[in-house]
Phi, psi and omega in degrees: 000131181265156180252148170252167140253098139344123149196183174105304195337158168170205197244133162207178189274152154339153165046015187249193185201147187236170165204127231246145140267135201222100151245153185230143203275154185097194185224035186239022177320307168329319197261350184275112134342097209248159188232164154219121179246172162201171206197109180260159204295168173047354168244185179261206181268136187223136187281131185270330174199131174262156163222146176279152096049297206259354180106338200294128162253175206184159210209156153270120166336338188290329199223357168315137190053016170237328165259125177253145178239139168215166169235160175206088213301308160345297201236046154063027190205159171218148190240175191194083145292135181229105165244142165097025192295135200245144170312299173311006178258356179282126184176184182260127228243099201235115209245160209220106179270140175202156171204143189291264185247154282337127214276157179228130158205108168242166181226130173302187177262355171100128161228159191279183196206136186201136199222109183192169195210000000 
């Protein structure tokens, strides 16, 4: 079974940056479709920002030129830079390892993210 791990969340000011970490257990990282969502209290969860396997990555219109996705198949992790950070950006930041065969789909556990003065 792969475990996700979360971390970096926390309280920042308007207009400050953060930066979110996805480690994933094992050495198959590589082969995973990796994800980052979030979930503000009453909506539902939405992917914010993805990387395929092959490096390819994709945005939600919301966070295009403010948020970067990375990977670092070496060290088992993925990153989620958040810059130019917005109240509406608040929320709980939840990262997604997936794959088609052997099909995988696990979730961290979540950390928060609060955009606030």
């Amino acid at each position: 079974q792969v475990q996700v791990v979360e971390s970096g969340g926390g309280l920042v000011q308007p207009g400050g940056s953060l930066k979110l970490s996805c480690t994933v257990s094992g050495n198959m990282i590589r082969l995973y479709d990796m994800g980052w969502y979030r979930q503000a209290p009453g909506n539902q969860r939405e992917l914010v920002a993805g990387i395929g396997s092959d490096g390819n990555a994709n945005y939600v219109d919301s966070v295009k030129g403010r948020f970067t996705i990375s990977r670092d198949n070496a060290k088992n992790t993925v990153y989620l830079q958040m810059n130019s950070l917005k109240p509406e950006d608040t929320a709980v930041y939840y990262c997604n390892a997936a794959r088609t065969w052997p099909r995988i789909n696990s979730w961290g556990q979540g950390t928060q993210v609060t955009v606030s003065s």
